[in-house]
C-alpha positions in Angstrom: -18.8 -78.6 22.2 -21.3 -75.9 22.0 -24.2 -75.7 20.6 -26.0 -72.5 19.2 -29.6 -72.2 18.4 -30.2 -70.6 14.7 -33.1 -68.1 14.8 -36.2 -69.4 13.2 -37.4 -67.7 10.1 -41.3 -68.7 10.9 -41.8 -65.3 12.5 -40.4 -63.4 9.1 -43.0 -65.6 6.9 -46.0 -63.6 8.0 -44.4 -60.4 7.3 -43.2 -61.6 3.7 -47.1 -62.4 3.3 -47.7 -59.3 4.8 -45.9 -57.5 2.0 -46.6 -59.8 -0.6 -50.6 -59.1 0.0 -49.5 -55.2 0.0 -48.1 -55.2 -3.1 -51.1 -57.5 -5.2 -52.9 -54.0 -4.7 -49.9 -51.7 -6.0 -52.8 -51.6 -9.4 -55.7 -49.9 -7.7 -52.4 -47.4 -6.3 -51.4 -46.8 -9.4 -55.0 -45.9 -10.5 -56.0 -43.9 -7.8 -52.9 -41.3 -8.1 -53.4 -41.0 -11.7 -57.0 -40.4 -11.3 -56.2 -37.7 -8.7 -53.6 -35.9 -10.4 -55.6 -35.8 -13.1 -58.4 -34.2 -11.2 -56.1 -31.7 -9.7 -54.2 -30.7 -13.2 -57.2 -30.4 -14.9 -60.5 -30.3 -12.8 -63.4 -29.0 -15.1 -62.7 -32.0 -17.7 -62.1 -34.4 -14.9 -65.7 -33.9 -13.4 -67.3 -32.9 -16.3 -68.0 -36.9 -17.0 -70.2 -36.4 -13.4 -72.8 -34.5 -16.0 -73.1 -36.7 -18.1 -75.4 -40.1 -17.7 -73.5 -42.5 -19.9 -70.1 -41.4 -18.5 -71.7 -42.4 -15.2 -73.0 -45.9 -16.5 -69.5 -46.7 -17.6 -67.9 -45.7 -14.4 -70.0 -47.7 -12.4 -69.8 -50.8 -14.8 -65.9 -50.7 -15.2 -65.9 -50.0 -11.0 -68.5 -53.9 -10.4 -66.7 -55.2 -13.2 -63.0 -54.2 -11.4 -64.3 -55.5 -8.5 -65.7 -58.6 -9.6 -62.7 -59.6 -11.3 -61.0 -59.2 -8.1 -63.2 -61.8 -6.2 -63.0 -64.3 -9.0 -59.0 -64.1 -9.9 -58.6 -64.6 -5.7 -60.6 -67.9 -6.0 -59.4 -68.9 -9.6 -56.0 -67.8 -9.5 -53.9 -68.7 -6.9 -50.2 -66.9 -7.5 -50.3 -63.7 -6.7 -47.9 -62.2 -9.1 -49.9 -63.2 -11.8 -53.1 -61.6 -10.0 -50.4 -58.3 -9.9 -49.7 -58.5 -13.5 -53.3 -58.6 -15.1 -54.9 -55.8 -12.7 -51.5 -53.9 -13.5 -52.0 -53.8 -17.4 -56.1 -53.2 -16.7 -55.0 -49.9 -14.4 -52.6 -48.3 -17.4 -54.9 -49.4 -19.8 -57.7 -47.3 -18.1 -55.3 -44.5 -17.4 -54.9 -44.1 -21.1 -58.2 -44.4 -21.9 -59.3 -41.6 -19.8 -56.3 -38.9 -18.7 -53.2 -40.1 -21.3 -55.9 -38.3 -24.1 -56.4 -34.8 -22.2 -52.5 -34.5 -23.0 -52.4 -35.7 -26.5 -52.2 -32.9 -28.8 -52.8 -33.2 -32.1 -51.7 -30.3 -35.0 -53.7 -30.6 -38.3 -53.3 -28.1 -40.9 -55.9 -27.9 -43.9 -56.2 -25.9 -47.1 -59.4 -25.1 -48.0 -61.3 -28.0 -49.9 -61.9 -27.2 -54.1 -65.2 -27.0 -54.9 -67.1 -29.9 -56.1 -68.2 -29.5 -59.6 -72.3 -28.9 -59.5 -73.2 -29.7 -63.1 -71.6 -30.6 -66.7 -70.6 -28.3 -68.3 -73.1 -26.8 -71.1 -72.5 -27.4 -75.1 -71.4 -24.4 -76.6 -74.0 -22.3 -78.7 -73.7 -21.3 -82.3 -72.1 -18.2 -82.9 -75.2 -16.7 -84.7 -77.5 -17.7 -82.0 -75.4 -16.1 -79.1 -74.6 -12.9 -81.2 -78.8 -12.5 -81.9 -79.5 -13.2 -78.3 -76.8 -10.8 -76.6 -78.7 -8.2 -75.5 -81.8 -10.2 -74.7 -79.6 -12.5 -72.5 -79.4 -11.3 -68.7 -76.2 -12.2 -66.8 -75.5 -14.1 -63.4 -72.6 -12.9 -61.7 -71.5 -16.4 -59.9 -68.1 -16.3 -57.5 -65.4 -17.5 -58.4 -64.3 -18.9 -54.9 -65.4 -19.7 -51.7 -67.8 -16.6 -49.5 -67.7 -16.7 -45.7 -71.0 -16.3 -44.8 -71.0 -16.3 -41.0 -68.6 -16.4 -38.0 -67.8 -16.9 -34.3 -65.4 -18.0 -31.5 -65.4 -21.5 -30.0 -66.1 -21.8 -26.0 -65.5 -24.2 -24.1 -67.7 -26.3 -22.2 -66.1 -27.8 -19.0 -63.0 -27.7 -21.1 -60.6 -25.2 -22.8 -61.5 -24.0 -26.3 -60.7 -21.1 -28.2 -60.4 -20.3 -32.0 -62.5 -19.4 -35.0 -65.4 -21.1 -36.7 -66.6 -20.1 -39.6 -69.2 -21.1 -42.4 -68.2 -20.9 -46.4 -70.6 -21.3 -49.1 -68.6 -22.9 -51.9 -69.5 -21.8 -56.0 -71.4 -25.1 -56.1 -73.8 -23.8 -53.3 -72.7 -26.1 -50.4 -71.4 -25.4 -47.1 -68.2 -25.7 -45.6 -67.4 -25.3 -42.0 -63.7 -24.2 -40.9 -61.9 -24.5 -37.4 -59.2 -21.9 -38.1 -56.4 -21.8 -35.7 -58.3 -23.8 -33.2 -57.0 -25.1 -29.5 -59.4 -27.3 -28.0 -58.6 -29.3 -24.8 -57.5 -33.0 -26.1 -59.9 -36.1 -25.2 -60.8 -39.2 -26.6 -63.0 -40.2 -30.1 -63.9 -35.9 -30.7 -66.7 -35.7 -33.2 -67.9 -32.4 -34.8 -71.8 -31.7 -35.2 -74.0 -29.0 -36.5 -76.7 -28.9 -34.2 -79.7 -25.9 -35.2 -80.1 -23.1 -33.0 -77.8 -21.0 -30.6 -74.9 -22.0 -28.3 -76.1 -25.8 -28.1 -74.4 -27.9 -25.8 -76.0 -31.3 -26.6 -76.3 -32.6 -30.2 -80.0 -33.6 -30.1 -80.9 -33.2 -33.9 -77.8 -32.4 -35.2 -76.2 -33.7 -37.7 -72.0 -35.3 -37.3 -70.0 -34.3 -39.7 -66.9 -36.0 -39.3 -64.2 -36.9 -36.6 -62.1 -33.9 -34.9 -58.9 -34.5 -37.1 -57.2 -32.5 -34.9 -57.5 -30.5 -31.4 -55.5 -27.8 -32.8 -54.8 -26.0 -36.1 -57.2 -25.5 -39.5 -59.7 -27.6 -40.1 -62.1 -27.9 -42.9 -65.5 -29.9 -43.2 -67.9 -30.3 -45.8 -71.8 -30.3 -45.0 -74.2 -32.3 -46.4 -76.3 -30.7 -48.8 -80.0 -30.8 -47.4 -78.4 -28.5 -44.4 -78.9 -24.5 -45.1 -77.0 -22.8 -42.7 -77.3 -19.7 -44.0 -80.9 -19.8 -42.8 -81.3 -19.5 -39.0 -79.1 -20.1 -36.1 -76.4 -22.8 -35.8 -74.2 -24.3 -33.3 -70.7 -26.1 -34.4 -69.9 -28.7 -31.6 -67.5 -30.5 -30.6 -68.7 -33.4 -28.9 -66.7 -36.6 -27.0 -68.3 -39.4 -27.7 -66.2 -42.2 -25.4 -68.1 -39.9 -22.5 -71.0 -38.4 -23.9 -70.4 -34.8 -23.0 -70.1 -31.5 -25.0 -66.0 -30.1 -25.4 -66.8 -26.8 -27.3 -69.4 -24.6 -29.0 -69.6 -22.1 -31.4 -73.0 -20.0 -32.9 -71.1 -18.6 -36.0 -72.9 -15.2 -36.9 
């Protein structure tokens, strides 16, 4: 009788380890092309974070904080395909925190707001008293809808932007700001400011006047009535906050 020898498997163990190791890191693989084709598609908004402080602050902590994790879930947790799994759902969740937004459009289409009533209405005069007053009275021609007062074109800032802004003055003598037919580059948690003077790119003593409700179509915000913008220069802006950086600007004229 013959015997044969069956090959041992102990020399295929270290390769399965080998592969098994590879793989545990498949998440930072997955981050690092998404990051980069993201930064090839669309290069302005990728390094425009690089101008901005806080988007720096939050880089660096989520980059410790990735790492970190790493050196405690190789000590704490010991199966790897668990280890695979929660760095695997932190990498898509990051990638659709920062580049799944830059390609979400959003349409919203407005029609301009009606006019908030400024006072009550006042109690009709006798008809003796208006007749003997007539031609002493002096009239106030008031309009009857909405006046643009101003307008300009959006630009972008590191991003795409283009469209009309323009500033209404509304019967009741308050301000309304439209984005007509507006495109703006999409992005995360888009705010829209007034910020005095021309072409500003930062918000510093501006007032917010309410989220972007859309990155593209009409758009129509009320202003709060201590703000005259019919007196002096103003910027619109669209401003990210997730990132701290300026998206578009407008000085309507």
């Amino acid at each position: 009788m013959v015997f044969t020898e069956r090959p041992s498997n102990r020399s295929e163990q270290p390769r399965r380890a080998r592969r098994i190791r590879v793989l545990e890191f498949v998440p930072e693989l997955l981050l690092a092309v998404g990051l980069t084709a993201f930064l090839i598609d669309e290069p302005d908004a990728a390094t425009s974070a690089f101008n901005s402080s806080r988007a720096l602050v939050i880089m660096a902590i989520a980059a410790i904080g990735w790492v970190a994790a790493r050196l405690a879930y190789a000590r704490l947790v010991p199966w790897r395909p668990v280890r695979l799994a929660t760095f695997g759902l932190a990498a898509v969740a990051a990638l659709a925190v920062v580049v799944v937004p830059a390609y979400d459009n959003d349409t919203v289409i407005e029609r301009f707001p009606v006019a908030r009533s400024s006072s009550p209405a006042a109690p009709p005069r006798p008809a003796e008293d208006a007749a003997g007053s007539a031609s002493a009275q002096s009239t106030t021609t008031v309009p009857d809808g909405p006046v643009r007062l101003r307008v300009g074109s959006f630009r972008g800032v590191d991003h795409r932007a283009s469209g009309v802004v323009a500033v209404y003055r509304q019967p009741d003598g308050h301000h309304v700001v439209g984005l007509e037919d507006i495109d703006v580059q999409p992005g995360p948690d888009y705010d829209v400011y007034v910020v005095p003077g021309e072409n500003r790119e930062d918000r510093d003593g501006g007032t917010r006047l309410d989220d972007l409700r859309g990155n593209r179509g009409t758009q129509f915000y009320d202003v709060p009535p201590e703000i005259d913008l019919s007196a002096g220069a103003w910027s619109v802006l669209v401003w990210c906050q997730t990132f701290g950086v300026p998206i578009a600007t407008a000085t309507p004229t």
